[in-house]
MIVO-598690 format. One record per residue (C-alpha): residue number from 1; x negated, y negated, z negated. Coordinates in nm, 3 decimals, m for minus. Layout:
REM residues N
resi / x / y / z
NUM / X / Y / Z
...
This chain:
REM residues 308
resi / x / y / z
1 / m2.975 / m0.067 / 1.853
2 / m2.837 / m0.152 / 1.509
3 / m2.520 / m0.304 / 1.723
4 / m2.476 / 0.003 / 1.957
5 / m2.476 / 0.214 / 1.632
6 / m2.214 / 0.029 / 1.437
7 / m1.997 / 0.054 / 1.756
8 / m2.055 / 0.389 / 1.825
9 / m1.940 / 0.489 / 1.412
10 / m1.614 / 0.297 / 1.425
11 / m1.570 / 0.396 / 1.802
12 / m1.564 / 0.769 / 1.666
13 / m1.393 / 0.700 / 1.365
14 / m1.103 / 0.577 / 1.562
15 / m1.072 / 0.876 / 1.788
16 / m1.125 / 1.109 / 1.504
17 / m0.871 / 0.967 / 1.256
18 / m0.550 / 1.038 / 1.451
19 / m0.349 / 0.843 / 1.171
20 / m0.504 / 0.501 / 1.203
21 / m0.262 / 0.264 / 1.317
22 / 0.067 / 0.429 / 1.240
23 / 0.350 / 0.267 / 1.013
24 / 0.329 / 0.467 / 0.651
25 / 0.620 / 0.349 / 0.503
26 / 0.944 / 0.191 / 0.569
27 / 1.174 / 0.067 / 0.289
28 / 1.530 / m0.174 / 0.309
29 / 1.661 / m0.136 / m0.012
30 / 2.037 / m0.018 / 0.151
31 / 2.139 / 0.077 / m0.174
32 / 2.440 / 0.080 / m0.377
33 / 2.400 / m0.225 / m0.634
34 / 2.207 / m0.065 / m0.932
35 / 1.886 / 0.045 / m1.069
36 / 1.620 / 0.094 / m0.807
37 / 1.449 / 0.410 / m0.992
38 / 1.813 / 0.607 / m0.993
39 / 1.729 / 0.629 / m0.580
40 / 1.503 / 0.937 / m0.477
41 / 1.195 / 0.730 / m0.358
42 / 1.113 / 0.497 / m0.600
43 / 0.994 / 0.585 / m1.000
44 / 0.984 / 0.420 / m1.315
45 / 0.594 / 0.372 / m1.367
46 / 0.667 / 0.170 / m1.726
47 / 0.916 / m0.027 / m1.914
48 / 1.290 / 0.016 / m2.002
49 / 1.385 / 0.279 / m1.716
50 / 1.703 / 0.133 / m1.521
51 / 1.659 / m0.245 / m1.511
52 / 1.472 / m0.324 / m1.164
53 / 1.786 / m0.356 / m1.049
54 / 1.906 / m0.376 / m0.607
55 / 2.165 / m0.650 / m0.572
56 / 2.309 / m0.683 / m0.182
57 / 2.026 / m0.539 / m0.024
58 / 1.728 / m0.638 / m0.167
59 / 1.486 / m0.603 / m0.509
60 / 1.514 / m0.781 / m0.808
61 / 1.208 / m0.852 / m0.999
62 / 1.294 / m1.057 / m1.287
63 / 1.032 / m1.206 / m1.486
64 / 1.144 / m1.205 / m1.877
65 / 1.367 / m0.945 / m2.041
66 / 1.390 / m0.681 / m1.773
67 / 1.045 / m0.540 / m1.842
68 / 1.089 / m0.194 / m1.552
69 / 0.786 / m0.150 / m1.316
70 / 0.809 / 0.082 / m1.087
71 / 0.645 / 0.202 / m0.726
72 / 0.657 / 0.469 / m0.407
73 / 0.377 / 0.630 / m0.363
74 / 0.223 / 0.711 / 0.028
75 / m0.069 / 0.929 / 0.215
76 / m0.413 / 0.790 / 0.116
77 / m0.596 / 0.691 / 0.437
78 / m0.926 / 0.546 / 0.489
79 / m1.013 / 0.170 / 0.630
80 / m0.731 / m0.129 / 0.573
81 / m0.400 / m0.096 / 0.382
82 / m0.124 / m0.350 / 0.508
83 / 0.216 / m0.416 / 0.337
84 / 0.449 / m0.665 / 0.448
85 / 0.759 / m0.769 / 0.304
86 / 1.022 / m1.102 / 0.290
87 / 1.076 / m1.239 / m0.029
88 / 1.227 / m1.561 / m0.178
89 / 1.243 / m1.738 / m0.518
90 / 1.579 / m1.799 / m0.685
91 / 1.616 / m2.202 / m0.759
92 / 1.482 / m2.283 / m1.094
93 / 1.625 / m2.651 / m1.116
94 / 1.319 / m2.750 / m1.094
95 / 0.979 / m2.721 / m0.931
96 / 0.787 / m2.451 / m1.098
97 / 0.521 / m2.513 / m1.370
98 / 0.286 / m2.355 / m1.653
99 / 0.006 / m2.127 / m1.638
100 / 0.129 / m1.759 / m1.754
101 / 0.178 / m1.704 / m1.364
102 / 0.244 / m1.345 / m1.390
103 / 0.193 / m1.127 / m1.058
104 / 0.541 / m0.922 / m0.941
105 / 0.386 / m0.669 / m0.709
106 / 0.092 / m0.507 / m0.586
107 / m0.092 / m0.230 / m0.408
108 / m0.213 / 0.017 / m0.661
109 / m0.302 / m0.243 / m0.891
110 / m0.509 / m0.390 / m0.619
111 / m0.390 / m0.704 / m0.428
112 / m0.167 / m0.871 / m0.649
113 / 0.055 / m1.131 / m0.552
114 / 0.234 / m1.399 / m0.810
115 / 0.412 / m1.722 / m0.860
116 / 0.248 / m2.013 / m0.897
117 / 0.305 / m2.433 / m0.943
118 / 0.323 / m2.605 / m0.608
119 / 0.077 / m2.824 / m0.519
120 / 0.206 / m3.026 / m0.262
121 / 0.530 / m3.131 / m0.324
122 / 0.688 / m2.836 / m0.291
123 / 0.876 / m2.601 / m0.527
124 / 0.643 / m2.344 / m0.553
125 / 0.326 / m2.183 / m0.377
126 / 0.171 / m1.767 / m0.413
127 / m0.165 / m1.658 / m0.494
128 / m0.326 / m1.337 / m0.433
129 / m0.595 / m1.180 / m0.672
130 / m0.830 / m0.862 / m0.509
131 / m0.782 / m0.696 / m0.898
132 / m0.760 / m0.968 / m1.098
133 / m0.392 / m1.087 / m1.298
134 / m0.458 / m1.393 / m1.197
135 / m0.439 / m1.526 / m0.899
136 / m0.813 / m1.581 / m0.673
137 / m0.698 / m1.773 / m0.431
138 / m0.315 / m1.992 / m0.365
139 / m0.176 / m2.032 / m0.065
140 / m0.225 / m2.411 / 0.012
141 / 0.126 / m2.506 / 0.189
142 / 0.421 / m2.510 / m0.083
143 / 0.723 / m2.297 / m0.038
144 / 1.088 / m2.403 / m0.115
145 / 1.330 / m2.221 / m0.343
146 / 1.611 / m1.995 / m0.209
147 / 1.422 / m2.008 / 0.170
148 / 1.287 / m1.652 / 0.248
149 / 0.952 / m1.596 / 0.371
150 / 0.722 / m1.278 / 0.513
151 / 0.430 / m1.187 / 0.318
152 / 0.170 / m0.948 / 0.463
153 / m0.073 / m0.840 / 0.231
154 / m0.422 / m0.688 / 0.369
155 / m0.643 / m0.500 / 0.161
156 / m0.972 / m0.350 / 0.291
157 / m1.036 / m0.029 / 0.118
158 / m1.418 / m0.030 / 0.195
159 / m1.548 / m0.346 / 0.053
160 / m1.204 / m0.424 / m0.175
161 / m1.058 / m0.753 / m0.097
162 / m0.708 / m0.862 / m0.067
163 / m0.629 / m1.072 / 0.173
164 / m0.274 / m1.279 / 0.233
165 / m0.059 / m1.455 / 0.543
166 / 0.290 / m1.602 / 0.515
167 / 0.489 / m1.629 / 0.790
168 / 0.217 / m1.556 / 1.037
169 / 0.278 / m1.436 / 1.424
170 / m0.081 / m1.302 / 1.465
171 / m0.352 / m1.175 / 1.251
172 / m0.578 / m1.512 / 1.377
173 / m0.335 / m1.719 / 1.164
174 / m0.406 / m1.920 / 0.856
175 / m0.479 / m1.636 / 0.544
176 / m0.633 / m1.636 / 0.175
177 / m0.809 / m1.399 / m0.022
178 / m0.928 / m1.267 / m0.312
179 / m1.279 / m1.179 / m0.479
180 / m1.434 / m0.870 / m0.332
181 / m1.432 / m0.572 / m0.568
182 / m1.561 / m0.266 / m0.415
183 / m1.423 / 0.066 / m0.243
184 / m1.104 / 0.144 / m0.326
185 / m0.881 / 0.438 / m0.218
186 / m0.489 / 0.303 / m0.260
187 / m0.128 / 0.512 / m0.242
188 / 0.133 / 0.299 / m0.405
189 / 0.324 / m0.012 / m0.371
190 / 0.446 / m0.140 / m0.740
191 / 0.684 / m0.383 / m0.858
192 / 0.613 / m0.583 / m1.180
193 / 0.869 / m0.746 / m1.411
194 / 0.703 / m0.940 / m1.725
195 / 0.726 / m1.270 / m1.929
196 / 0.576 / m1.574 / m1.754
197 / 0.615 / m1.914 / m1.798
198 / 0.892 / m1.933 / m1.591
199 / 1.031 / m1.603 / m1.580
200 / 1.141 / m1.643 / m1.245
201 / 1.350 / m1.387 / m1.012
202 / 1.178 / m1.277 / m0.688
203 / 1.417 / m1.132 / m0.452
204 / 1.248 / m0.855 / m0.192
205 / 1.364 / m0.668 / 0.126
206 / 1.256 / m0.491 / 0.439
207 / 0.909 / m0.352 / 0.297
208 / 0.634 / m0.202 / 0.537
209 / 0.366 / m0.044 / 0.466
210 / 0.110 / 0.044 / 0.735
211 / m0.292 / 0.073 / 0.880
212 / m0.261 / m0.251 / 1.105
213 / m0.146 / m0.590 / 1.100
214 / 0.173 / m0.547 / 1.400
215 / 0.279 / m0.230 / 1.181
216 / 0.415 / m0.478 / 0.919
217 / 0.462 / m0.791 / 1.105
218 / 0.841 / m0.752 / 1.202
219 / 1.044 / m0.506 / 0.994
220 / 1.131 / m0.168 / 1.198
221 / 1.327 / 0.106 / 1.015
222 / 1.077 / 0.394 / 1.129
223 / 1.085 / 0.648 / 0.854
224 / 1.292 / 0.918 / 1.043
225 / 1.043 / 0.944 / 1.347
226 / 0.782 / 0.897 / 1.098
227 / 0.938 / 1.238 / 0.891
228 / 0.886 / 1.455 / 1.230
229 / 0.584 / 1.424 / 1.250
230 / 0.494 / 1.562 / 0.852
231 / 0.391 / 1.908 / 0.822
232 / 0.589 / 2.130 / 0.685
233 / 0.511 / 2.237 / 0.318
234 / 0.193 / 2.110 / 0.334
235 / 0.038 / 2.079 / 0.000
236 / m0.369 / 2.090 / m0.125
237 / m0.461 / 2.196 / m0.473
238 / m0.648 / 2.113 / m0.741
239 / m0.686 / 1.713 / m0.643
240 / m0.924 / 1.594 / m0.805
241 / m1.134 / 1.893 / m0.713
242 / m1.362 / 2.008 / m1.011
243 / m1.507 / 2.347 / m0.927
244 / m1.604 / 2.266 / m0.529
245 / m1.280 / 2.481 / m0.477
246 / m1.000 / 2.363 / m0.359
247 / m0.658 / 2.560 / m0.108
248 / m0.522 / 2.377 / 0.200
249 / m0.165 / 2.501 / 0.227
250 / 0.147 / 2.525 / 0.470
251 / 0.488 / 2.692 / 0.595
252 / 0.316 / 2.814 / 0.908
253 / 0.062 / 3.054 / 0.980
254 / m0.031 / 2.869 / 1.253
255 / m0.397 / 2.740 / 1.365
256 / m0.493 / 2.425 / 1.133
257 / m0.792 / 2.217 / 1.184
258 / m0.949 / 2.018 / 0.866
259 / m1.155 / 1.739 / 0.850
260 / m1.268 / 1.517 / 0.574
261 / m1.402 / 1.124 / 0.602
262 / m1.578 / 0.898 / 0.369
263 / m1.425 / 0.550 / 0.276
264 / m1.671 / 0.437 / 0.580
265 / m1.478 / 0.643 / 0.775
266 / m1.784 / 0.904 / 0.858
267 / m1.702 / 1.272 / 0.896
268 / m1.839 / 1.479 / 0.606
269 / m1.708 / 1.811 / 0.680
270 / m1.447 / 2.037 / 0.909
271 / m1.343 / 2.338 / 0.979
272 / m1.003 / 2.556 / 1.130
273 / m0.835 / 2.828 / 1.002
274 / m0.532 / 3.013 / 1.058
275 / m0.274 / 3.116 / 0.823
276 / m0.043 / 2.998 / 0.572
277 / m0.354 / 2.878 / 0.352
278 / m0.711 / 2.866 / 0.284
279 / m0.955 / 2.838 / m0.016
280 / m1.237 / 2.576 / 0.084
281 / m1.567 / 2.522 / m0.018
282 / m1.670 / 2.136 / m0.095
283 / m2.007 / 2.190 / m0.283
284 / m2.184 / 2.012 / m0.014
285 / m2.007 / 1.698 / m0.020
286 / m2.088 / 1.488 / m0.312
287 / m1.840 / 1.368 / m0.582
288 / m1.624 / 1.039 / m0.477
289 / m1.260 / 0.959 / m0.330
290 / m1.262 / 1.103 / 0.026
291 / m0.957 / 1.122 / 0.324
292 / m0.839 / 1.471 / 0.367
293 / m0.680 / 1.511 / 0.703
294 / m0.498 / 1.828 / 0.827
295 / m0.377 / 1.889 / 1.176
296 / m0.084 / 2.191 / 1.257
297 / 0.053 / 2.198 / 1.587
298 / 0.029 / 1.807 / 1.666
299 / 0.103 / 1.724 / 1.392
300 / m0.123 / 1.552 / 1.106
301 / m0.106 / 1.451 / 0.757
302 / m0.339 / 1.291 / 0.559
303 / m0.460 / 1.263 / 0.203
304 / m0.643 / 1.092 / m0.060
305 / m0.903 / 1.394 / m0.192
306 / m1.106 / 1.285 / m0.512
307 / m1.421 / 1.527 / m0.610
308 / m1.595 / 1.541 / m0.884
């Protein structure tokens, strides 16, 4: 019984939550040579604004001096966050050492990747840390300076570990991960520059962001089909929601369907309305970080929804 239940929640939580699955994000740095915040996507989050700098392509996150972070922000959505992206590590001269092993990106301050000494013979390896700024867990097969690799980052949003793969070809392949943390509700991707004991430059390209493993396996530029199927104007307000109040808007007047899910994915309250907007009444759902999800016309967007 306890089997044919569990089934029969994430069976329904599937069907119900249209997005799951979908690429969020798509990102290959074809920018002029420059600061990375001066594009329209990406924004200084701390540091000296200007200084993550895109050379031929790709990020620069330089450990030392530059001290810029910065991140894109995407739709909230409930169960497993993936992010892939290739990265390499300029040569140092020689194999990488010391212990201020300072991570250079993450997801929402959640599944933080970093440098670390090789352990093999290698030049270098990568650890991954659930929360922590130090890496959990390091990837046991050393990497090689100036050779570019494919990280693909998992975290699970309902329990809250990170979990890591490089170069895989299926999910089934050799991963690490961190310590398990709790729920989590993520919608950013952050670089990090800082002092370490190295202060070594990461170079990044083709960035993915998405709900299952193949989104972000192999990099496809899918942001334009992704941008027909946003709806237009949408916007919800206040978020967090403090009164049990809160106004689902859009361009249209036409017929919108609204459903909100728990971090387990469970359905904790719908309803449709027509028009350009609506005032909605929450009081029965009880404070936390929820998934909002609006449908117009076949079309859906969804969005972390925090009450309190």
């Amino acid at each position: 019984m306890k089997k044919n239940y569990i089934f029969t929640l994430l069976f329904t939580f599937y069907l119900t939550l249209g997005s799951f699955g979908q690429v969020i994000l798509t990102e290959n740095f074809s920018y002029s040579d420059g600061s990375l915040t001066s594009t329209t996507n990406w924004e200084n989050v701390s540091g000296t604004e200007g200084d993550l700098l895109v050379s031929s392509g790709q990020v620069v996150v330089q450990h030392g001096i530059p001290s810029e972070d910065a991140n894109i922000t995407f739709t909230a959505v409930s169960g497993d966050i993936y992010v892939g992206f290739d990265f390499s590590v300029d040569d140092l001269g020689d194999v990488y050492s010391g212990s201020d092993n300072e991570y250079f990106a993450h997801i929402d301050f959640k599944a933080k990747i970093d440098i670390v000494p090789a352990t093999n013979g290698g030049d270098y390896s990568v650890g991954i840390a659930s929360t922590s700024s130090s890496a959990e867990s390091v990837w046991a097969t050393d990497l090689i300076f100036d050779q570019k690799y494919r990280a693909i980052i998992k975290f699970d949003q309902v329990i809250g570990i990170a979990q890591l793969w490089i170069n895989p070809t299926v999910s089934a392949d050799t991963s690490i991960s961190g310590s398990e943390i709790g729920s989590n509700s993520l919608d950013s991707f952050d670089f990090r520059q800082s002092d370490s004991s190295e202060n070594e430059t990461v170079r990044m390209d083709d960035l993915m962001i998405g709900q299952t493993f193949e989104d972000v396996l192999v990099f496809e530029e899918a942001t334009a089909s992704l941008s027909k199927n946003e709806i237009k104007g949408f916007t919800t307000y206040p978020n967090p929601i403090t009164n049990n109040m809160f106004t689902v808007a859009t361009s249209s007047g036409l017929s919108k369907s609204v459903t909100i899910f728990n971090l387990l994915g469970k359905q904790v309250f719908k309803t449709n309305f027509s028009g350009e907007k609506k005032d909605l009444d929450v009081s029965e759902i009880n404070s936390g970080v929820y998934v909002l999800k609006v449908t117009e016309s076949g079309k859906t967007t969804t969005k972390k929804l925090v009450i309190r």
